[in-house]
N, C-alpha and C positions, 0 to 999 in steps of 0.2 A: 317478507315479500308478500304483500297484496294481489298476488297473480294467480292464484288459491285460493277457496274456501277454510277458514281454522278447521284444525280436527276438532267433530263431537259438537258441531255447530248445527250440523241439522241441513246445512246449506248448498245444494245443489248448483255445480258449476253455471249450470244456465242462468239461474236468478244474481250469482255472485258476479258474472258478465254483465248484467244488469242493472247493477249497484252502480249511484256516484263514489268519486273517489271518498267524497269524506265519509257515507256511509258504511263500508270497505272499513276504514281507517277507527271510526268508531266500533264494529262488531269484533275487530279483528282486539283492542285496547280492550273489550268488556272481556272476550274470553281471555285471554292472559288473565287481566286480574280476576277473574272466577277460578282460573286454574293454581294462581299465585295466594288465593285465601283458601282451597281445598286442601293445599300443600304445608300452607300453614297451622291450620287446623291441626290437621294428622300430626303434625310434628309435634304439638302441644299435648294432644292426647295420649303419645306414648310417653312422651317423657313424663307425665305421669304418672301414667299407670305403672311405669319400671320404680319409677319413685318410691310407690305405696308397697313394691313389691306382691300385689294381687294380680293376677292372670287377669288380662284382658282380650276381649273379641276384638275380630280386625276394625280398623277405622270404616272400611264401607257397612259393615255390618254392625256396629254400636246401636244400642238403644238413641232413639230420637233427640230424647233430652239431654243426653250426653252431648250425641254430634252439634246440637243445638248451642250449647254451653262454648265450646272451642270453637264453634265457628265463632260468634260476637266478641271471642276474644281477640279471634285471626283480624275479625273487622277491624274492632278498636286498633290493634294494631301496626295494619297495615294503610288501613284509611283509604280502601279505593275508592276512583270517581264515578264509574259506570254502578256498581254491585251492590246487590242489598243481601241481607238473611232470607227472604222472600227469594231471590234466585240459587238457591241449593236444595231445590224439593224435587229436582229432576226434570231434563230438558233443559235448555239453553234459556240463558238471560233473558230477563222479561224486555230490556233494551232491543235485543238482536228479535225475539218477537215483533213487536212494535215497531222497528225496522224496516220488516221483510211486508208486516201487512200495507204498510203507509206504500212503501213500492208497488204491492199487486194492487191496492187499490188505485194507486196515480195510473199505470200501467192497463188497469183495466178501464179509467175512464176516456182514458187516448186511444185504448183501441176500439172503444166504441162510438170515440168522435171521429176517427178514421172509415170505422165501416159507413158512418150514416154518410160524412162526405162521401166517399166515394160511392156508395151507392146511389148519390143525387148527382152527382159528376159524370156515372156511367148513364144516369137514365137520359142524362142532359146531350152528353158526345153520341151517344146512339140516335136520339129526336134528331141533330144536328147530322148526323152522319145521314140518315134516311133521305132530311131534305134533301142533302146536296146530292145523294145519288140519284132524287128526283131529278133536281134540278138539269143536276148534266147529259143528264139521261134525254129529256125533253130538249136541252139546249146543244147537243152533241148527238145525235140520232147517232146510233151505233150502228146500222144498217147499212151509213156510206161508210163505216172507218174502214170497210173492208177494199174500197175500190179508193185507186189514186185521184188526185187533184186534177183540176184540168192544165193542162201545159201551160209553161209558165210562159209570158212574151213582154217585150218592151216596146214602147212609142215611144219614140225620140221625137218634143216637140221642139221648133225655134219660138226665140222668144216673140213673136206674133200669135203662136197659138195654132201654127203649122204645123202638118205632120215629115220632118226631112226624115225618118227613117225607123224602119217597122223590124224589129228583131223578132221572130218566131222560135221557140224553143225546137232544139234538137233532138227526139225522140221518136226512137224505131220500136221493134219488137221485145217485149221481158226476155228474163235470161230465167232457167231452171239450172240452182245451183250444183244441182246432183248430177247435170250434163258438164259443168266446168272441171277442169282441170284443178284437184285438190287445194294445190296452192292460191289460185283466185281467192275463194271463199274468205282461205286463210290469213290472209293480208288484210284484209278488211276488218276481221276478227281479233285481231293481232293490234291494230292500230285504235280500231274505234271500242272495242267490246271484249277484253280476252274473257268474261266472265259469262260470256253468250249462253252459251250451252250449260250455266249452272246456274242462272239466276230464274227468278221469273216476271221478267218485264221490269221489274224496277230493281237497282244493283246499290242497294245503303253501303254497302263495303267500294266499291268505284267511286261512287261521290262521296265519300268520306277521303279517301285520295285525291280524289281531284283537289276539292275542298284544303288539303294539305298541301297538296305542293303548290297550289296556287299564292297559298298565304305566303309559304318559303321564299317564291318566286317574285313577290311582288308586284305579279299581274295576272293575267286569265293566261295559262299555258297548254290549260286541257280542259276539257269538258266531265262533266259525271252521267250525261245521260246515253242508254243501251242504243244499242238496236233497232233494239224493239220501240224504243221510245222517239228515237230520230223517226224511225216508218212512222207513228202515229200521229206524230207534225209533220211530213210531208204528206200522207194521206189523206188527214183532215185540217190538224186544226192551223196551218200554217204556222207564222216566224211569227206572230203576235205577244211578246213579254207579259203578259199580266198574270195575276192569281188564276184569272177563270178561264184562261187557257191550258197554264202549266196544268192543273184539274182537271178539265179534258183529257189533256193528254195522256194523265195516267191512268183514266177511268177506260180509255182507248186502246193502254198500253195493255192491261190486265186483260179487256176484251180480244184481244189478237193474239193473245198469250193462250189464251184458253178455245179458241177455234181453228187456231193453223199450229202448225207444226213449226217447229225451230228452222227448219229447211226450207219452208214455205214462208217464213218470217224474212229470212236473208234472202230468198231470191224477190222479195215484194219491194225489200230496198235497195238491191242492189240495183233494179229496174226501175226506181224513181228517184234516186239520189243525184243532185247535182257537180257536174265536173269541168263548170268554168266555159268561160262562150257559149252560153246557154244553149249545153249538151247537158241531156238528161237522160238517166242510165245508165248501165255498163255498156250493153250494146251501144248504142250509137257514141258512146267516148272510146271503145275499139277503134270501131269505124274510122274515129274523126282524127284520133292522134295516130293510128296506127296503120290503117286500112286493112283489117283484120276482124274477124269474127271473135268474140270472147271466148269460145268454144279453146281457139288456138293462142290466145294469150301466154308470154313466156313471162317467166318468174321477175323478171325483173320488168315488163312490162303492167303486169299487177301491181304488185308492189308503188309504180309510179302512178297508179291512178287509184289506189287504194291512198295516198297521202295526198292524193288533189281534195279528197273529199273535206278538208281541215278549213281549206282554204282556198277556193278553186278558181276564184276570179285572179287573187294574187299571187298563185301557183299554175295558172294557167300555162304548161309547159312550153306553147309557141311563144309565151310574151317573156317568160322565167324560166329556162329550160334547166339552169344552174339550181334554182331553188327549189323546183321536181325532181331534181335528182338529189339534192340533200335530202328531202322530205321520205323519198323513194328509200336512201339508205338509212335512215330512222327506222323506215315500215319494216325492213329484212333484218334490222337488228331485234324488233319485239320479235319478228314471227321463227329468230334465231331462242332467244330466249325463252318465249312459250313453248319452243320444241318442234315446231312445226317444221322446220326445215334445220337439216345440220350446218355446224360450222363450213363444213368441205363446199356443200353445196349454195352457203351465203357467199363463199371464196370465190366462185366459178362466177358465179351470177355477177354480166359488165351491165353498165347504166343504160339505162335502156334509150332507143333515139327513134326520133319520129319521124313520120310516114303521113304527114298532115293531108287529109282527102282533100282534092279542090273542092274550092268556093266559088259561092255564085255570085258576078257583079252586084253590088246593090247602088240604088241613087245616090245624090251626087251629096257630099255633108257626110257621109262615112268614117272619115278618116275621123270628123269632129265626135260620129256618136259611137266612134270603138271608145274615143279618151274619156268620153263623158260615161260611159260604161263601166270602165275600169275602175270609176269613181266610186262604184257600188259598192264595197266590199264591205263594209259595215253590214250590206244587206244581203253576204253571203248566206246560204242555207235560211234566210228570211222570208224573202220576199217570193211568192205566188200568184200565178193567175196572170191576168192583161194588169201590164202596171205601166201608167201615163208618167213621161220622163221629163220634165218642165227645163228647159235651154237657157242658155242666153246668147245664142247663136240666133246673127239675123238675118235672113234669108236672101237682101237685098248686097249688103256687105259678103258677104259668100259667094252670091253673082259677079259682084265686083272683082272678086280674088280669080273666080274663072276664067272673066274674060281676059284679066292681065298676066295670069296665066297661059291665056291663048296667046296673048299680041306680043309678048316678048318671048323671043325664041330662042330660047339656051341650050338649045343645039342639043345632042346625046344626054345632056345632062340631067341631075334629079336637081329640086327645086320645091323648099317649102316656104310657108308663110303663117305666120301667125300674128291675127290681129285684136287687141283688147282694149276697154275704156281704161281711164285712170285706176277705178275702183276692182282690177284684174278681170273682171267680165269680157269671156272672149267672145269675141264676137263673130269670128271666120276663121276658118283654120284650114290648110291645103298643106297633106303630109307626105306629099309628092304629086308627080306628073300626073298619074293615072292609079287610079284605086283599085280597076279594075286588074290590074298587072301584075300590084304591088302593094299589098296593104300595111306595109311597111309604116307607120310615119313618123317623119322625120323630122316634125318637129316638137315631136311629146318622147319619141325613145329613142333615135339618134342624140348621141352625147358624143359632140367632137368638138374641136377645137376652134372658140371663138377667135381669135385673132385680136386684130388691133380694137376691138368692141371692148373687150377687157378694162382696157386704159382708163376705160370710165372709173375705176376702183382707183386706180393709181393716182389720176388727178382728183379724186374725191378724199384720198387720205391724204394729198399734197394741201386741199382747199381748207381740210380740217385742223393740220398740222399749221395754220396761220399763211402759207402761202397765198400768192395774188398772181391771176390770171398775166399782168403783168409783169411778175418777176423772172428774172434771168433762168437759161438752163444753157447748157452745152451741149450745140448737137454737131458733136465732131466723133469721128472714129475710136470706138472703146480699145483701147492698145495695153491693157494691162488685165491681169485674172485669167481666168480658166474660159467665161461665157463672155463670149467679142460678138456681138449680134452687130449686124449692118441693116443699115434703111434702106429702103425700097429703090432700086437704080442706082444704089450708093450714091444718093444724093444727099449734100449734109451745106447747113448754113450757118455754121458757127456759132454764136451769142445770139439766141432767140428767144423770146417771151413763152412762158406758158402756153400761151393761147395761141402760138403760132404751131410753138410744141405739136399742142392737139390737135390743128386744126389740119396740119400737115402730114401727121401722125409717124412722126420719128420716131423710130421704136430705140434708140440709143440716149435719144433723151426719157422716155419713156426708164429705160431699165437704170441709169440715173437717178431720175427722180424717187423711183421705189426705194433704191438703196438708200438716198438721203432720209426719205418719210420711215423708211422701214417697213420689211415687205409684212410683217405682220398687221400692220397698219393697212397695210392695202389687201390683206388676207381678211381683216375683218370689216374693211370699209364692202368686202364683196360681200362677204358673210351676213354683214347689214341687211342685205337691199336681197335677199333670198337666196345667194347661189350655194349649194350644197356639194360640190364636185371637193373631193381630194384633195389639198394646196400645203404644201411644205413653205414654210419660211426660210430653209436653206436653197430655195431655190429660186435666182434669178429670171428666169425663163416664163418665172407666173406673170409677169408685169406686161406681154405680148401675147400670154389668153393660149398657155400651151393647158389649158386643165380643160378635161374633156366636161362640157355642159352642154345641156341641151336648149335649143332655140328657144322653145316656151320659158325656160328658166331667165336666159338672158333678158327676152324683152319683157318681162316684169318688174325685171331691176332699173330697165329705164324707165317702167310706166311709174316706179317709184321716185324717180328725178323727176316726171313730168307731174307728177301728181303732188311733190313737196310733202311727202310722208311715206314712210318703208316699217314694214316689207309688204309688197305688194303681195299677196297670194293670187295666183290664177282659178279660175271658177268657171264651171260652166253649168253647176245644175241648180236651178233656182230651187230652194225648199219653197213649197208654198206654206201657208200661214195652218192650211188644215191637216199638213204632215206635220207638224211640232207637236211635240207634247208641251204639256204645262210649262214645265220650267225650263225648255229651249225658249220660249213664247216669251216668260219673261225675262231670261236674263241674256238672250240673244241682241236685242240693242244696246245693253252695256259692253258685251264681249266682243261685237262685231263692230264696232264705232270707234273705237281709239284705237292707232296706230303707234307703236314703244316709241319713235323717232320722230314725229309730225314736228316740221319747225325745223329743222337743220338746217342752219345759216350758209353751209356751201354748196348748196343745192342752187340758189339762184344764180351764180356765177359758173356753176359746171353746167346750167341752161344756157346760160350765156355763149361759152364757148361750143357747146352741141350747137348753137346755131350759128357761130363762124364758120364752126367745120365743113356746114352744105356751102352757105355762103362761099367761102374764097378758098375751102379747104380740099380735101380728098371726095368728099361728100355731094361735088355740086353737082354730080346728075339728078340728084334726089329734087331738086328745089322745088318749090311750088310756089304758084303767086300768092302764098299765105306762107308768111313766120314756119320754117321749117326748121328743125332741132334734127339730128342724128351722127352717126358715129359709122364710119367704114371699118372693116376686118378683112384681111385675108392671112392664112396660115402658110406655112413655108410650103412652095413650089407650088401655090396656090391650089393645095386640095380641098380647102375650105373657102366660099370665097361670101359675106352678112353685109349686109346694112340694117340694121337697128337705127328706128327715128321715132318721133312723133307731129306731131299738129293740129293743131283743137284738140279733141279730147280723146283721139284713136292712137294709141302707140305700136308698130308694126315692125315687127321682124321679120327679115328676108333669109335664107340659105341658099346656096347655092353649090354644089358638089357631085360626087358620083360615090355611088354605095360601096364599091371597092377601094375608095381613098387614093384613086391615083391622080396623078398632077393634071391637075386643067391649061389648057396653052391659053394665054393673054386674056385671064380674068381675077378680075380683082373685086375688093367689095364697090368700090365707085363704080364700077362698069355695069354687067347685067343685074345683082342684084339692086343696086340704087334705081336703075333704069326698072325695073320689075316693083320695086317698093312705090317707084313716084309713078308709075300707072296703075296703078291699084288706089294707091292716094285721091289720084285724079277723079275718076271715079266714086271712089268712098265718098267723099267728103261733098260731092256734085263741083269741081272747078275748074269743068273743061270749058263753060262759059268767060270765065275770067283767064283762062290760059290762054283763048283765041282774042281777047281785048290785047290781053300783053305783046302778043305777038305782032297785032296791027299798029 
């Protein structure tokens, strides 16, 4: 075994640790055979000496010349390869000498090329380390990292360069956390920091986890940075990603660490941390979701605004109330598991529900710049200070949606609109009656049932599937199966063309035609053109638009019929050229310019009949003295009641319903919404002049 120094080698386990193996291997072969010619020897000498029958001295003790005589004998006869006569004068082989020095000398010329680098290494990182705490020092005044940022706010501009709408940040008085209620603190602590109170400002053990499950996870699941370190990018140095902020920061973080206290650290961010609708604080997100003072926060009301902080525009509990409460029972499991609170009392604690403080009406474009808002989330916990919002909302098209708004009068009922170019740029949007009442809208988070608008998928996988506008369908009474749907007035005309089909919008020929295409075909011809709603291929009932979507979703899939390439995506914030980084800058016209579909040969024939439909179809309220394309919808007992169209280059979705889903008397999509869509039209496009030629 090699795991040993030989006995009588002289060789101290540290240096023999320090041995390559073959040197090992060699010292370990010389002594054996030094021990195997010693043994030898001796053995020759006695058998002599008994021979001659003369008394002899022990073999260590023989006169020289003697030992000298038997050993050259042991030599000759054993023949080793390491051992000479010259290694039997006492101490170890002149080999395992020679050995051990060739070692300390390699040994000592590495560790001396070791000290002088690292000695030119440390002089080098310390010069280097100085500058930059100059530099931060100078570029990071440590003087403000103590006081917050100034409030954050947003301009909502239209695309002219207008201002439609001014968000000021929501922030009342700091909170001192040694005045809340234990558990507050602790949710916070729990979610964003369990390492709080043991680290100092910067936590290598946290982002080495992070770091891990992130990898596991295969995407960004959690964060590494404290506390302490979130207060010192909201204090100073904002959401900016680069080297010479992250630097800051920690130069910020160390600085805060060593003038406030742990107590004073957590009530500094709990009083500037963001919680979604530009509420900032814990006080005023009490206030805002609760109408309560933080002082009286209950456990599970913590909990729900200690897990808004991850994510707060997309967690915003009025807009995601389901996804606050998941988030919420995440936060009671860590602050189960760090200890903070028991089993019994994670049991008792119900989800907590909101008490949202009234709002103040703001001008009129609201509804567009909550959606364009929501859009931020990328820029959660990022962005600070007055940040200019660039639209593509225009100011005159929004007028237009007003006043047709006003002039059609749909009675009790709610009523959206949304209108966009080819390229999804919206351009107006009305997400209800009154903003002021109901900030509800209705046409970016109401998800109900398009109706007969649907069909557009159905005759789109029937146009793909080789069908012609032309060919035969059956629209007589479905008398066999389980789903028997009837047409509108049970009206039915036996052998009719496709294009009558639609134009009519028999929903039995409709559920027909899917069975023959195959509703997965019409599941992915939707799928195509952007709808993301739920849709089962065992079920019949998708081919008349029972899958809940939402307005803005649907008319993007016809701006992608009008436009002869999908999927349309909707847009309302324009990047400008000086918010891109580099390589947005450059590979933005590659990414943004091709659409996967551009050129689908059944697009110009499902135009075709989108524009019999107004023509002679369900649609002809909508007509306009210009080339009018759209599609009517209403849902069973008319609680839904759309017209989706386009014209030139505007394509416009109509709603029309009541927010408790109960049945509207004698409305359909041809009736107020068509009427509501073609006076906005009228307008938008200026073709009240040529409507009064028509009419003369």
């Amino acid at each position: 075994m090699l795991n040993a120094p030989p006995p009588d080698s002289g060789i101290s386990s540290e240096i023999w640790d320090g041995l390559a193996d073959p040197d090992r291997t060699r010292i370990a072969e010389t002594m054996r055979e030094q021990a195997a010619v010693e043994a030898k020897a001796s053995e020759l000498y006695y058998a002599e000496m008994d021979a001659s029958g003369a008394g002899c001295p022990p073999w260590r003790t023989a006169p020289e010349h003697l030992r000298e005589h038997y050993l050259k004998n042991a030599l000759f006869e054993l023949k080793p390869r390491y051992v000479g006569l010259a290694d039997f004068g006492g101490g170890p082989p002149r080999i395992v000498v020679a050995t051990i020095e060739g070692h300390r000398r390699r040994g000592g010329a590495v560790v001396a090329r070791i000290r002088k680098i690292t000695k030119y290494t440390a002089y080098s990182l310390f010069s280097l380390l100085a500058i930059l705490v100059l530099w931060l020092a100078v570029t990071a005044p440590l003087n403000q990292s103590l006081q917050p940022i100034a409030a954050p706010s947003y301009r909502v501009v239209a695309a002219d360069g207008q201002t439609i709408a001014r968000r000021g940040a929501i922030r009342t008085e700091p909170v001192d956390v040694t005045r809340l209620p234990p558990y507050v603190g602790q949710a916070f602590i729990a979610i964003e920091d369990r390492r709080f109170f043991r680290h100092l400002g910067v936590d290598p053990w946290g982002m080495g986890r992070a770091v891990w499950r992130n990898f596991w996870a295969g995407r960004v699941t959690e964060g590494g940075s404290t506390i302490s370190q979130q207060l010192a990018k909201t204090s100073f140095t904002g959401g900016e990603r680069t080297m010479a902020r992250k630097a800051q920061e920690a130069l910020i973080t160390i600085w805060l660490e060593a003038w406030l206290s742990k107590e004073e650290i957590l009530s500094r961010y709990l009083s500037n941390v963001y919680f979604g609708n530009n509420v900032y604080g814990l006080r005023a997100a009490a206030r805002y979701y609760f109408s309560v003072e933080p002082e009286r926060l209950t456990l599970s009301q913590a909990t729900m605004l200690a897990g808004l902080v991850n994510a707060p525009n997309r967690l915003a509990p009025d807009r995601n109330l389901a996804g606050a409460q998941a988030r919420a029972a995440l936060v009671l499991r860590a602050m189960t598991d760090v200890g903070f609170v028991t089993e019994a009392e994670a049991r008792r604690a119900t989800p907590a529900r909101l008490r949202l403080a009234p709002r103040d009406s703001t001008p009129t474009g609201t509804y567009f710049a909550d959606w364009v808002l929501t859009q931020l989330d990328e820029s959660d916990r990022e962005e600070y200070g007055d940040r200019r919002v660039d639209t593509t909302l225009e100011r005159d098209l929004q007028r237009s949606a007003i006043a047709a708004m006003r002039d059609v009068d749909v009675g009790s009922h709610q009523a959206a609109l949304v209108a966009m170019r080819l390229d999804g740029r919206v351009v107006a949007m009305l997400g209800g009656r009154d903003y002021g009442r109901s900030t509800f809208n209705r046409a970016t988070q109401a998800r109900r049932q398009p109706g007969s608008t649907f069909k557009l998928f159905v005759y789109l996988a029937a146009l793909r599937a080789g069908l012609s506008p032309q060919d035969m369908i059956e629209d007589e009474p479905i008398t066999s199966g389980e789903y028997r749907p009837r047409n509108y007035g049970n009206t039915y005309r036996g052998e009719i063309t496709l294009a009558e089909a639609f134009a009519t919008s028999s929903n039995v020929a409709a559920v027909r035609l899917a069975r023959r295409v195959g509703i997965g075909n019409v599941i992915r011809a939707a799928r195509d053109l952007g709808i993301t709603a739920p849709m089962r291929e065992d079920d019949p009932s998708i081919a008349l638009g029972t899958a809940n979507v939402s307005l803005l979703e649907m008319t993007a899939a016809y701006a992608a019929v009008a436009a002869g390439s999908y999927p349309v995506t909707p847009q309302g914030i324009i990047t400008r050229p000086e918010d891109m980084g580099i390589l947005e800058r450059l590979f933005r016209p590659l990414v943004g310019s091709g659409r996967s579909g551009s050129g689908d040969s059944a697009f110009d024939p499902l135009r075709g009949m989108l524009l019999e439909a107004v023509r002679g179809g369900t649609g002809r309220a909508a007509q306009l003295p210009v080339e009018t394309f759209g599609k009517t919808g209403t849902t069973q007992d008319s609680r839904d009641a759309l017209f989706i169209g386009f014209a030139g280059d505007l394509v416009v979705g109509v709603w029309v319903g009541d927010d408790n889903n109960q049945p509207m008397q004698n409305v359909t999509g041809g009736g107020l919404p068509a009427r509501l869509w073609r006076a906005f039209m009228l307008r938008a496009m200026r073709l009240n002049a040529l409507e009064r030629e028509a009419e003369e």
